[in-house]
Backbone as JSON Lines, residues from 0, in Angstrom:
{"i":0,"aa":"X","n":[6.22,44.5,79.83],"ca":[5.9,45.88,79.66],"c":[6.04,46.28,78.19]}
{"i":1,"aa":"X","n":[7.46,46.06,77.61],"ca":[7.21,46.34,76.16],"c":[6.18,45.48,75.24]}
{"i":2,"aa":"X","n":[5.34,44.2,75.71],"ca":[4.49,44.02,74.93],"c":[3.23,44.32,74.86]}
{"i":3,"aa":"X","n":[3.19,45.14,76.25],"ca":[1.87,46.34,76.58],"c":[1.52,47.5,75.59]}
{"i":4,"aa":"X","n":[3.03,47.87,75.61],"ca":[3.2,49.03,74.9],"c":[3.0,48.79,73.7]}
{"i":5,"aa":"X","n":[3.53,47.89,72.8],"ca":[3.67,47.1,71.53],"c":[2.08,47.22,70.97]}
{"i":6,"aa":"X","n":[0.96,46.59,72.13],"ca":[-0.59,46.35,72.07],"c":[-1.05,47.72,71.82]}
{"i":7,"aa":"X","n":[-0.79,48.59,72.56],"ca":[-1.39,50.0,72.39],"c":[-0.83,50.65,71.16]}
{"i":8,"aa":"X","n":[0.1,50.58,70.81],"ca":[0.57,51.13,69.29],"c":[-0.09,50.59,68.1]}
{"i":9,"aa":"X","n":[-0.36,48.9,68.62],"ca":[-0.53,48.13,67.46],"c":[-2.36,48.83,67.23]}
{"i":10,"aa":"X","n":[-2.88,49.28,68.55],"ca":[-4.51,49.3,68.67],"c":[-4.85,50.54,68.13]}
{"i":11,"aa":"X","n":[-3.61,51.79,68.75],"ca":[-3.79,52.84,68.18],"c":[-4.05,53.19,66.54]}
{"i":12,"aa":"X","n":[-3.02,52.4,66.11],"ca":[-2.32,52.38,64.22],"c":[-3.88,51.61,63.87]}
{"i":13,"aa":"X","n":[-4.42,50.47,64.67],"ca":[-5.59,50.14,64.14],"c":[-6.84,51.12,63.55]}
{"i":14,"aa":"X","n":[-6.93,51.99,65.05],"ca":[-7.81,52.85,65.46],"c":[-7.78,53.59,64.42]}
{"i":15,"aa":"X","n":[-6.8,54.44,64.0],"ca":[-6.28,55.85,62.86],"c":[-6.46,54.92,61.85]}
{"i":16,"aa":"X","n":[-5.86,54.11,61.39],"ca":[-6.67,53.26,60.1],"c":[-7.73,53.14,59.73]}
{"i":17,"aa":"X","n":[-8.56,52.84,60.56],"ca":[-9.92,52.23,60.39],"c":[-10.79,53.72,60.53]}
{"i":18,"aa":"X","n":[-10.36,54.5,61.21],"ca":[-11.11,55.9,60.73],"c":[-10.76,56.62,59.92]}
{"i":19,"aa":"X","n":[-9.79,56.49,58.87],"ca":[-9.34,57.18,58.23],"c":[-10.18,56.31,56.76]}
{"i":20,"aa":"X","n":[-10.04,54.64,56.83],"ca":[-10.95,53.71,55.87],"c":[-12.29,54.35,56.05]}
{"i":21,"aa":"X","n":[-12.68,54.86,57.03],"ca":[-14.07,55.12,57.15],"c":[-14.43,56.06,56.49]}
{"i":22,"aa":"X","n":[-13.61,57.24,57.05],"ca":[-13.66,58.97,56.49],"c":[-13.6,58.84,55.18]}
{"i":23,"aa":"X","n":[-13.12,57.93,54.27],"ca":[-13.05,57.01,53.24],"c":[-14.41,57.04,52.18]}
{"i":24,"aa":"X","n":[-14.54,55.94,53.06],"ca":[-15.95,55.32,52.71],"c":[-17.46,56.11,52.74]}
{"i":25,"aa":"X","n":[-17.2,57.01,53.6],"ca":[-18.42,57.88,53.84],"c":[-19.08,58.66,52.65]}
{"i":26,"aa":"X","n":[-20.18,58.55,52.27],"ca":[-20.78,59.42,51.36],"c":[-21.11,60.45,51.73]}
{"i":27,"aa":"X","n":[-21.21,60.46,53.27],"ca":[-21.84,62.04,53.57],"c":[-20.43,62.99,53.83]}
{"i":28,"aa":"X","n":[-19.33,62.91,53.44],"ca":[-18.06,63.24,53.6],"c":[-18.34,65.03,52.96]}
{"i":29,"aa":"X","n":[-17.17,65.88,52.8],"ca":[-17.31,66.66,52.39],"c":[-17.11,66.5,50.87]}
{"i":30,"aa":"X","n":[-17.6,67.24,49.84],"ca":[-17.8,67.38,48.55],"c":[-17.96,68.9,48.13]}
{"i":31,"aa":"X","n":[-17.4,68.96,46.74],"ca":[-17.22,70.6,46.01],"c":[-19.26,70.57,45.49]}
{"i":32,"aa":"X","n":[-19.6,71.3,46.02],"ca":[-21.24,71.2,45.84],"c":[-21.04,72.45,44.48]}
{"i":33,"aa":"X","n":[-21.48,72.3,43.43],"ca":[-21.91,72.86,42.3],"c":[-23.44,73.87,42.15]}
{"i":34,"aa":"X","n":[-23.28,75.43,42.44],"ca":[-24.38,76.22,42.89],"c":[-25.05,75.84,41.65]}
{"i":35,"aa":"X","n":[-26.55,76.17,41.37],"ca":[-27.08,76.05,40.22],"c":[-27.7,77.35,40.39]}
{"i":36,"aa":"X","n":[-26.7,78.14,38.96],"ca":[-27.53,79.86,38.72],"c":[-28.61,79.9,38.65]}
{"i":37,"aa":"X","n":[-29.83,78.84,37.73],"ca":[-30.8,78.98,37.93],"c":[-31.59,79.8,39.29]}
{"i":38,"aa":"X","n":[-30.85,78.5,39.92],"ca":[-31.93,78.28,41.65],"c":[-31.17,79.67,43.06]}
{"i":39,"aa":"X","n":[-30.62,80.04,42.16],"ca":[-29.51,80.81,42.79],"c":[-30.26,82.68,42.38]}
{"i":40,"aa":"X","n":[-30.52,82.62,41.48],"ca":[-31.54,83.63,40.46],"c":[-32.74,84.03,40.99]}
{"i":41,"aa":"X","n":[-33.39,82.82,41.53],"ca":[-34.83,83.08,41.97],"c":[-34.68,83.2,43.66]}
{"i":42,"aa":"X","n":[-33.19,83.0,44.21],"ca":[-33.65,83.61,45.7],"c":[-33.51,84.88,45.84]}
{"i":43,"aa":"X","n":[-34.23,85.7,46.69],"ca":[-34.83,86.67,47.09],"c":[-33.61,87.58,47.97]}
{"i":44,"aa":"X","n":[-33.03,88.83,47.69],"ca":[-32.13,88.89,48.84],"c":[-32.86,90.0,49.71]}
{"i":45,"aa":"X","n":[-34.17,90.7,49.41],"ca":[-34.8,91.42,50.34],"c":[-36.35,90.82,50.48]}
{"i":46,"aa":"X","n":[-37.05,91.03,51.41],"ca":[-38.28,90.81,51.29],"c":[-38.55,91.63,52.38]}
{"i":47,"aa":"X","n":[-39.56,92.78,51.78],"ca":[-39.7,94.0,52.75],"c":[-41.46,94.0,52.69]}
{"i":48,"aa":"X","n":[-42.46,94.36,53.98],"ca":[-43.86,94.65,53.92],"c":[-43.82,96.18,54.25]}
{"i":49,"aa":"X","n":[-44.98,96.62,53.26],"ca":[-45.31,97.76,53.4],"c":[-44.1,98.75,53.93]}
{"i":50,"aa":"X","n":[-43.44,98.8,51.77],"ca":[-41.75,99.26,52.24],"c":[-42.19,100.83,51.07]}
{"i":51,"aa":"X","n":[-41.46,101.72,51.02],"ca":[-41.69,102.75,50.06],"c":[-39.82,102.46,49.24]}
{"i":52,"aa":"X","n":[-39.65,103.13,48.2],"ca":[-38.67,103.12,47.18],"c":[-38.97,104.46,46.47]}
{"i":53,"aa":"X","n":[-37.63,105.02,46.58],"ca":[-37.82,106.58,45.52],"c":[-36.65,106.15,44.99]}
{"i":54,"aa":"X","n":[-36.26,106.3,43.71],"ca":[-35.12,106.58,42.72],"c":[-34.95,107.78,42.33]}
{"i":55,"aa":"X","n":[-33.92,108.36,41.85],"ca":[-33.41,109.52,41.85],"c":[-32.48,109.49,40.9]}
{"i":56,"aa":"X","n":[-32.6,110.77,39.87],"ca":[-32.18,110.66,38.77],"c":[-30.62,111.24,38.78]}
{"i":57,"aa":"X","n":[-30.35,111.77,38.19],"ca":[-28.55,112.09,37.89],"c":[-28.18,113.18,38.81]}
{"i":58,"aa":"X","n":[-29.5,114.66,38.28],"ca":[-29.23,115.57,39.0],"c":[-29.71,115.7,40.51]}
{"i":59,"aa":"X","n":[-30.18,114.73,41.31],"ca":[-30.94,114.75,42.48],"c":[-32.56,114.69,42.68]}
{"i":60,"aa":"X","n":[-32.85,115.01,41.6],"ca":[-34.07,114.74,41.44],"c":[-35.4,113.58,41.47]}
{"i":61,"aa":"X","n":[-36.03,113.71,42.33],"ca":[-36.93,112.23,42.16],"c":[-37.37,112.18,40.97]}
{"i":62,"aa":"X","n":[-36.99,110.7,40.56],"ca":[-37.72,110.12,39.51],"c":[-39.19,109.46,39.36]}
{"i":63,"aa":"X","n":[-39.14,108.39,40.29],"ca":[-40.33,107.85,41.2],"c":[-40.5,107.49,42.53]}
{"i":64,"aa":"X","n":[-40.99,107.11,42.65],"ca":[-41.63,107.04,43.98],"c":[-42.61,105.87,44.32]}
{"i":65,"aa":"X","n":[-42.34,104.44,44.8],"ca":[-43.52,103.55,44.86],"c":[-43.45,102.88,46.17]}
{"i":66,"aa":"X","n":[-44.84,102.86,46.6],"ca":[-45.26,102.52,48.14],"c":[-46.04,101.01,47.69]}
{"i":67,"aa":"X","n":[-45.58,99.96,48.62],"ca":[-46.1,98.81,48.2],"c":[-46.24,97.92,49.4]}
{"i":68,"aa":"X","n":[-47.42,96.85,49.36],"ca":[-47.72,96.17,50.54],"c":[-46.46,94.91,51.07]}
{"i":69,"aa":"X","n":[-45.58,94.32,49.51],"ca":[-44.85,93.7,49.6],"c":[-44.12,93.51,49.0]}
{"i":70,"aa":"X","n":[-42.35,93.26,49.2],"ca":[-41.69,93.43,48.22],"c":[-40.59,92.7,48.19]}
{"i":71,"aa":"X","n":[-40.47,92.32,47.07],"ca":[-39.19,90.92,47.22],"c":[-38.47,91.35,45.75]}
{"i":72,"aa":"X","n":[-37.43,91.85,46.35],"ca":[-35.93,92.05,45.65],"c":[-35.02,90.73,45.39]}
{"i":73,"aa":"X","n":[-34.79,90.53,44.26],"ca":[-33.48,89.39,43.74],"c":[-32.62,89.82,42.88]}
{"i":74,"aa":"X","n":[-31.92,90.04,43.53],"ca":[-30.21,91.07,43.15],"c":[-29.84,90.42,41.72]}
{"i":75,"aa":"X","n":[-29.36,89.27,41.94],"ca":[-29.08,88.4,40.54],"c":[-30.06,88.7,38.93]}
{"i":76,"aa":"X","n":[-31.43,88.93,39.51],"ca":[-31.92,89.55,38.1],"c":[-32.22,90.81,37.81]}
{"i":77,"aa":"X","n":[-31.7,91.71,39.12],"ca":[-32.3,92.92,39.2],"c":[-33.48,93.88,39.15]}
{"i":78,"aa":"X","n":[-34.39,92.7,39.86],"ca":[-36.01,92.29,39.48],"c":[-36.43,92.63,40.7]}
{"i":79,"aa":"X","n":[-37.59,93.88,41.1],"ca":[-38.26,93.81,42.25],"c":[-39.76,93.33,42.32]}
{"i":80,"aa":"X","n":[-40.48,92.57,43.02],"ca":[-41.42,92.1,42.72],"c":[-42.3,92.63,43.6]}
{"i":81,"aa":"X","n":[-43.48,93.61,42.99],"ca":[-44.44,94.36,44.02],"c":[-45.79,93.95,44.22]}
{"i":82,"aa":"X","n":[-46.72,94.45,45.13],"ca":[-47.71,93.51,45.4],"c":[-48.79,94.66,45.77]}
{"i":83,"aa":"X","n":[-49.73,95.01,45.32],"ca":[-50.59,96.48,45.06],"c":[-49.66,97.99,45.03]}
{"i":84,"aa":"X","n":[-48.84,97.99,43.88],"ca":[-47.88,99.32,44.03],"c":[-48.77,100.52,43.9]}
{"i":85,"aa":"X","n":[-48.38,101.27,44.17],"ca":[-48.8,102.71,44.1],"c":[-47.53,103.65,43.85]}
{"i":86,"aa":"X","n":[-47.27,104.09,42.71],"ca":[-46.1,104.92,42.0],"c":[-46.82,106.17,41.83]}
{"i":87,"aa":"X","n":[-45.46,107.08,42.15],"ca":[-45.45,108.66,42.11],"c":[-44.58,108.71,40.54]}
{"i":88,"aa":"X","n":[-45.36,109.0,39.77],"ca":[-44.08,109.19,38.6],"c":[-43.99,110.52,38.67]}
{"i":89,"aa":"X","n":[-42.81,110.87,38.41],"ca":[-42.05,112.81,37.86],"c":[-41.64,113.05,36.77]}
{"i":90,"aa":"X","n":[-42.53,114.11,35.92],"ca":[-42.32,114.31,34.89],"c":[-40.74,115.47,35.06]}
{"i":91,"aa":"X","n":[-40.16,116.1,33.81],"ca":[-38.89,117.31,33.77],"c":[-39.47,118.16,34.58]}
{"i":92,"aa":"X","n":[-40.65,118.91,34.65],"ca":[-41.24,119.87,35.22],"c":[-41.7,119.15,37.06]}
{"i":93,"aa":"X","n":[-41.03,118.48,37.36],"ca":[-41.57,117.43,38.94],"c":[-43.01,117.53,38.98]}
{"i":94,"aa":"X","n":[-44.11,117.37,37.99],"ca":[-45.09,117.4,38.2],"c":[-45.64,115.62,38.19]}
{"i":95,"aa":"X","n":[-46.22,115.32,38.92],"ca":[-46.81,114.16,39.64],"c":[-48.02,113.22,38.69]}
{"i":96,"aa":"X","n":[-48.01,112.28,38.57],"ca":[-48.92,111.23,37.57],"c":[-48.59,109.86,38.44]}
{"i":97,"aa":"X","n":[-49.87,109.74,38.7],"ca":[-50.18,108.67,39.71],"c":[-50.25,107.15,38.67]}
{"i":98,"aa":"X","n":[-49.88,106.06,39.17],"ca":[-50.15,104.99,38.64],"c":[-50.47,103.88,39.59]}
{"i":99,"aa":"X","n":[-50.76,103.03,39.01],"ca":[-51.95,102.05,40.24],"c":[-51.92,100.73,39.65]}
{"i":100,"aa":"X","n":[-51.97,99.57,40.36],"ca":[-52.51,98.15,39.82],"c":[-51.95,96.98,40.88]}
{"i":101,"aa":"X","n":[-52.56,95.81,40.56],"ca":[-52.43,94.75,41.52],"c":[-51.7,94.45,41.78]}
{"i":102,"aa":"X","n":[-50.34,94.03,40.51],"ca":[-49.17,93.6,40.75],"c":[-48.44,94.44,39.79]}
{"i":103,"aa":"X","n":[-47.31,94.46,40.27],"ca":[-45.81,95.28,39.2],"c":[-44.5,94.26,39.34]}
{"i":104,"aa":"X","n":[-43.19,94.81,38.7],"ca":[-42.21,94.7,38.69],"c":[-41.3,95.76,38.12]}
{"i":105,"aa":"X","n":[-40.17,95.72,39.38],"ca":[-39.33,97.14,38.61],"c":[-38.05,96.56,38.9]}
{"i":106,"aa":"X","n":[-37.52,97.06,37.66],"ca":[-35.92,96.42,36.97],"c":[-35.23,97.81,37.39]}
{"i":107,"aa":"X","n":[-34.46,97.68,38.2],"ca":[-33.67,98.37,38.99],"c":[-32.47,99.08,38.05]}
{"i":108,"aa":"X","n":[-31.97,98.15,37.17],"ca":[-30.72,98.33,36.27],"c":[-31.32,99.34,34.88]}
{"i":109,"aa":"X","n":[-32.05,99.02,35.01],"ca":[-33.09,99.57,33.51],"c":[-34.34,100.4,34.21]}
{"i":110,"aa":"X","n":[-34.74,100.67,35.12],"ca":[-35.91,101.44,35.99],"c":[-37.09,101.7,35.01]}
{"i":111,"aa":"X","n":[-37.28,99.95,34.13],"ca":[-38.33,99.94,33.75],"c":[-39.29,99.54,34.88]}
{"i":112,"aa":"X","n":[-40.5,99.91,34.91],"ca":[-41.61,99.76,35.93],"c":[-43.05,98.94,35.08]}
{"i":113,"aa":"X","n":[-43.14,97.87,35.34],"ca":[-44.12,97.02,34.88],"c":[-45.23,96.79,35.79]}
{"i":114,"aa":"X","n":[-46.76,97.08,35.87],"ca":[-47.72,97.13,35.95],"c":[-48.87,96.32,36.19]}
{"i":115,"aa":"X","n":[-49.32,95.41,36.38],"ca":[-50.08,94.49,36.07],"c":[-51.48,94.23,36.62]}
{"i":116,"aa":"X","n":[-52.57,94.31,35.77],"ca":[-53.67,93.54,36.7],"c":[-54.75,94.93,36.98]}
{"i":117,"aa":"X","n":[-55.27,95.82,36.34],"ca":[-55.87,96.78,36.68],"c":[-55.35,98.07,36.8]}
{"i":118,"aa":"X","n":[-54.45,98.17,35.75],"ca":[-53.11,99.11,35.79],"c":[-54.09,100.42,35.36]}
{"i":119,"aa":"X","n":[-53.59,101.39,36.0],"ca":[-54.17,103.28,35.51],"c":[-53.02,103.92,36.14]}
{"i":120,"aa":"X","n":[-53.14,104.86,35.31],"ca":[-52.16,105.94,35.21],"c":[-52.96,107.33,35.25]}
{"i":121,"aa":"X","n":[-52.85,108.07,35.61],"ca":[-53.23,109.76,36.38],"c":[-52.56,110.86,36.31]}
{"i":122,"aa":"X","n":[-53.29,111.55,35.07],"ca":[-52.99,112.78,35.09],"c":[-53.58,113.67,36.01]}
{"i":123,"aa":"X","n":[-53.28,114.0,37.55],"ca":[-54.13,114.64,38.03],"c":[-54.39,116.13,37.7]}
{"i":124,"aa":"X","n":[-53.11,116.74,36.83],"ca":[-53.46,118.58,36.6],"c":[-54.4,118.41,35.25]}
{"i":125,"aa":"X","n":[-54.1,117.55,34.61],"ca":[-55.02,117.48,33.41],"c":[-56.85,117.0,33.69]}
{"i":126,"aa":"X","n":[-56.56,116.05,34.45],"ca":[-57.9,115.78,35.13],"c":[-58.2,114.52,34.0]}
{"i":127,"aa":"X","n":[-57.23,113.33,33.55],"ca":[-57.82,112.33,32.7],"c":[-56.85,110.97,33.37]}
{"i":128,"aa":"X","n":[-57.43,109.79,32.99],"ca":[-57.13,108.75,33.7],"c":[-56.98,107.54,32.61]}
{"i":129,"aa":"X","n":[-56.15,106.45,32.49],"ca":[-55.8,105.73,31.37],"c":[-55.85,104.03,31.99]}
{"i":130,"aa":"X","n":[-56.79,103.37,31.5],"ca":[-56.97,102.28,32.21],"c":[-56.65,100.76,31.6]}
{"i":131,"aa":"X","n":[-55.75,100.14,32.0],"ca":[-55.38,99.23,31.19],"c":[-55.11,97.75,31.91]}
{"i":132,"aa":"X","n":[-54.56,96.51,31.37],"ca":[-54.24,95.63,32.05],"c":[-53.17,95.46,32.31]}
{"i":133,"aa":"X","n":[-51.96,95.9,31.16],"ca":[-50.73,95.61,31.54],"c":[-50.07,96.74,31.07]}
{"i":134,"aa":"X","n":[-49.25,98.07,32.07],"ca":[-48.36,99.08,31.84],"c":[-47.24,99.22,32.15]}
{"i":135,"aa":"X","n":[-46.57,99.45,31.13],"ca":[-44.87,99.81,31.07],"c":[-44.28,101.29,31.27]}
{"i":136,"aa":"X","n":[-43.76,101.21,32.28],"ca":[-43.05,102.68,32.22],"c":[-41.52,102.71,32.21]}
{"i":137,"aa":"X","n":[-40.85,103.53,31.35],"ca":[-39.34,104.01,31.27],"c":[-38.97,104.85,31.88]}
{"i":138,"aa":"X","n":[-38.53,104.82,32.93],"ca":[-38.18,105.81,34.18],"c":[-37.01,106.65,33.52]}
{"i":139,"aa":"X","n":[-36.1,106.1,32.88],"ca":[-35.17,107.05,32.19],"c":[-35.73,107.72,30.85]}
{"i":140,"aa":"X","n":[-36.87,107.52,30.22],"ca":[-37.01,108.38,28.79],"c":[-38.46,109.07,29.72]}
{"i":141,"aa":"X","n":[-39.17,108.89,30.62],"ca":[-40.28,108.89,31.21],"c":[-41.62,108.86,29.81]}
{"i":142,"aa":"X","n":[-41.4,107.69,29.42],"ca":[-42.65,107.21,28.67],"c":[-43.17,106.05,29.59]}
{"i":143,"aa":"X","n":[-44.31,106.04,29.16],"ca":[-45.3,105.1,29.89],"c":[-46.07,104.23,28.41]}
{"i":144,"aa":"X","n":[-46.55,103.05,28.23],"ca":[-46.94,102.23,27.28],"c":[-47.8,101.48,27.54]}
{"i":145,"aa":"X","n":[-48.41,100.9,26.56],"ca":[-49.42,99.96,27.25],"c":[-50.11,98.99,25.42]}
{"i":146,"aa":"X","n":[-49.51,97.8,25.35],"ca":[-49.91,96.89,23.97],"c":[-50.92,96.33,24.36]}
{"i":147,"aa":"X","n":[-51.94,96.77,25.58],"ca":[-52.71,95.65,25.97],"c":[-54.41,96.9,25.37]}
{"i":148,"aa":"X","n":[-55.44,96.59,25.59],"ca":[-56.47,97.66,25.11],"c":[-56.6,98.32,26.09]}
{"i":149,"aa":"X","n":[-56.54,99.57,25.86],"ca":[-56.26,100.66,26.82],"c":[-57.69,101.95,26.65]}
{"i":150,"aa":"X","n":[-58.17,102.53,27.7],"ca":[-59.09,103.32,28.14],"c":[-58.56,104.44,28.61]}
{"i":151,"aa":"X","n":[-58.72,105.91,27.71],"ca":[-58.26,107.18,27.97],"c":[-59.95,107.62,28.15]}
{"i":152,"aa":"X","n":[-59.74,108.42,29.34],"ca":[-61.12,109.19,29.9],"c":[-60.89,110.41,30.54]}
{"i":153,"aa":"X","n":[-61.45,111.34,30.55],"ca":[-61.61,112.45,30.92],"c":[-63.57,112.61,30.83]}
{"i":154,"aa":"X","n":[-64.21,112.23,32.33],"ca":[-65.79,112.07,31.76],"c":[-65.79,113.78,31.58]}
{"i":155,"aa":"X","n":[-66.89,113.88,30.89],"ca":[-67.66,112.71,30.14],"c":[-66.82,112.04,28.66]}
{"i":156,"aa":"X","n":[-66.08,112.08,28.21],"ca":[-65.25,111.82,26.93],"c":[-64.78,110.14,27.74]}
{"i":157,"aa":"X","n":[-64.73,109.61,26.11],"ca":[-63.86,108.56,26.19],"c":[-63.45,107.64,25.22]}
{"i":158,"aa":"X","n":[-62.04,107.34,25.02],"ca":[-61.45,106.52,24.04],"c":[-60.95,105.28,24.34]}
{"i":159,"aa":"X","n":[-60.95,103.94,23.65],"ca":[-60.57,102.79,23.54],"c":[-59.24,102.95,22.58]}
{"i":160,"aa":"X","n":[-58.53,102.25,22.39],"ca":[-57.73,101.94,21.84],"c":[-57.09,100.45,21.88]}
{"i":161,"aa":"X","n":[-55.93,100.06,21.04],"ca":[-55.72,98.61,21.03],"c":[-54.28,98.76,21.47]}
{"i":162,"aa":"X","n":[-53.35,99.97,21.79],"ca":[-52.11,100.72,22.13],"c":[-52.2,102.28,22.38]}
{"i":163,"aa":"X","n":[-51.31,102.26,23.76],"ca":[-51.61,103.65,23.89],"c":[-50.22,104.28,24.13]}
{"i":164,"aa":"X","n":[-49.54,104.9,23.75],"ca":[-48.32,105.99,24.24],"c":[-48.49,106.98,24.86]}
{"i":165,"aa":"X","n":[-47.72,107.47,26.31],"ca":[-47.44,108.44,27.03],"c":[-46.45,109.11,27.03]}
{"i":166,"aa":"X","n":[-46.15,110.28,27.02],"ca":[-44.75,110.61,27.3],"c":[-45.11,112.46,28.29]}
{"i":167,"aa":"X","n":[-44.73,111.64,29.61],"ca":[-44.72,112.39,30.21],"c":[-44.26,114.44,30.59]}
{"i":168,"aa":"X","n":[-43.38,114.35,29.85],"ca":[-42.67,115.38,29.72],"c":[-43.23,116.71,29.37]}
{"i":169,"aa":"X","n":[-43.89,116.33,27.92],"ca":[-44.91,117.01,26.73],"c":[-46.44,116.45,27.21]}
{"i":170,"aa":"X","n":[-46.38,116.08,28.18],"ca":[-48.36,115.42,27.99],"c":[-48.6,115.22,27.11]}
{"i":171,"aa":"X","n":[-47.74,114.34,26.3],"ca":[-48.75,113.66,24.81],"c":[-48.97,112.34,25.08]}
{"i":172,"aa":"X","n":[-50.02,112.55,24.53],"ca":[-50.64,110.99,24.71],"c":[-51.21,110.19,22.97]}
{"i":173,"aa":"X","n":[-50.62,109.07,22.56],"ca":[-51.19,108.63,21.55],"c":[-51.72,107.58,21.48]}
{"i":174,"aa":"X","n":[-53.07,107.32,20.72],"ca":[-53.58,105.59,20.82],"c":[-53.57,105.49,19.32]}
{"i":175,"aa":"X","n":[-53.3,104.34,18.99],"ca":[-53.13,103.6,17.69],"c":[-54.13,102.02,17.88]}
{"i":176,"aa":"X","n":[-54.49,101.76,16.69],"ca":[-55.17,100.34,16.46],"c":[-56.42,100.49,17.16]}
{"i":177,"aa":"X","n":[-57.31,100.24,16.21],"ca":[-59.23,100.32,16.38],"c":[-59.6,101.37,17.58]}
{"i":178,"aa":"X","n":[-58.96,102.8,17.26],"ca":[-59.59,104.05,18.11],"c":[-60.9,104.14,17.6]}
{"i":179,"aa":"X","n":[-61.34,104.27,19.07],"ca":[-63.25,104.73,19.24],"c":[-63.31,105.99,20.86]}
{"i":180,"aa":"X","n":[-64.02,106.47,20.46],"ca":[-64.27,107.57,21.54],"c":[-65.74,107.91,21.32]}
{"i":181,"aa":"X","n":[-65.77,108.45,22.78],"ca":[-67.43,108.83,23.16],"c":[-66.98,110.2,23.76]}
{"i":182,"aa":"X","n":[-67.52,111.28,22.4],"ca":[-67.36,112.53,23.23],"c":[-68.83,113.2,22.66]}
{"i":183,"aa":"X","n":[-69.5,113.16,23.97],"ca":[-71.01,113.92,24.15],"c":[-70.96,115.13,24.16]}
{"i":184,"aa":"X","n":[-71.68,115.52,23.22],"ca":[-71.54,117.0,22.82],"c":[-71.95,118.03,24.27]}
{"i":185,"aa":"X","n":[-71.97,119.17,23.66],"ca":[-71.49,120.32,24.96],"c":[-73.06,120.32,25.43]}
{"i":186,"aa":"X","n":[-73.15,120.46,26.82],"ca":[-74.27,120.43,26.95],"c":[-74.91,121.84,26.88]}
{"i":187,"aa":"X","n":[-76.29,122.08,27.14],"ca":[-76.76,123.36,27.55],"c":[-76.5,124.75,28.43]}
{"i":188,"aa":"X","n":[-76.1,124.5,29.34],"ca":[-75.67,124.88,31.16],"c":[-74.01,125.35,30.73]}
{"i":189,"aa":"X","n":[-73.27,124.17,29.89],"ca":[-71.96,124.22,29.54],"c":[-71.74,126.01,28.57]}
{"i":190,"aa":"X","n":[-72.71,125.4,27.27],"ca":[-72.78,126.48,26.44],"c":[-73.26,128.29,27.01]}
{"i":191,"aa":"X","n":[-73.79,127.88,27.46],"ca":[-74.98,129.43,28.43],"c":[-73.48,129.85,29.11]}
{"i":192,"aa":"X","n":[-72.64,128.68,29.75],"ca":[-71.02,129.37,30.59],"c":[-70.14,130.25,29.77]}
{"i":193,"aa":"X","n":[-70.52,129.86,28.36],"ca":[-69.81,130.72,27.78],"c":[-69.78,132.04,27.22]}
């Protein structure tokens, strides 16, 4: 009997050895895995379809306003990535200027609003429209920009430019670098109105 017992101790002590050599040996064992910020940066922590976003400034006030078909938020860069946006911008006076284009991005930390791809901007009380490829807006100074060649119209009038400045507040608008405009004189019908 005690050399029964002797066998099972000796088989057991084998047993716990030889899995413990194993747990050992294993490569697929546990390991301290090292995140890479990179890859860590580019995941997504929202992805919303046909989501709306208003920001709101200090005193309660809407700032903007953008309705979009798709939208993928990544916290780590503070980067929203939009997919045909449609923005309500608010000037001091809450008066409304529409902006438009294929693709955007808005930096949440900085509520810069980037534009892309067929970008216009809308003065609708003024009645003029600014057409460009790539637009920047500063949600905190509420200027709007554009380094790409930009199209100010009010038909029949119209200007090219090679840069254009907005600043919402004051409705000023400035273009700099190779300005050209087409403004057709007053017509007949126009003049007799007066």
């Amino acid at each position: 009997m005690r050399s029964r017992v002797k066998k099972r101790i000796w088989l057991t002590g084998m047993v716990v050895a030889l899995g413990g050599f194993l747990v050992w040996l294993d490569p697929r064992g546990p390991r301290d895995q090292v995140v890479d910020p990179d890859a860590m940066a580019q995941e997504p922590g929202h992805v919303l379809e046909n989501a709306e976003i208003t920001l709101f400034g200090e005193t309660g006030a809407i700032k903007q306003s953008l309705v979009t078909s798709h939208l993928v938020y990544t916290p780590q860069t503070a980067i929203t990535d939009l997919t045909s946006p449609r923005a309500v911008l608010f000037d001091s006076e809450q008066r409304q200027w529409l902006a438009t284009a294929d693709t955007g991005t808005l930096n949440t930390d900085t509520q810069v609003l980037t534009l892309a791809g067929s970008a216009q901007l809308l003065a609708p009380d003024e009645g003029w429209q600014l057409d460009t490829e790539l637009l920047r807006y500063d949600g905190m100074t509420r200027h709007a920009w554009s380094e790409a060649p930009a199209v100010l119209q009010q038909p029949p009038q119209r200007i090219d430019a090679s840069r254009m400045d907005v600043w919402l507040d004051n409705s000023q608008v400035r273009l700099t670098n190779n300005v050209r405009g087409v403004h057709p004189p007053a017509t007949r019908s126009h003049q007799e109105a007066r």
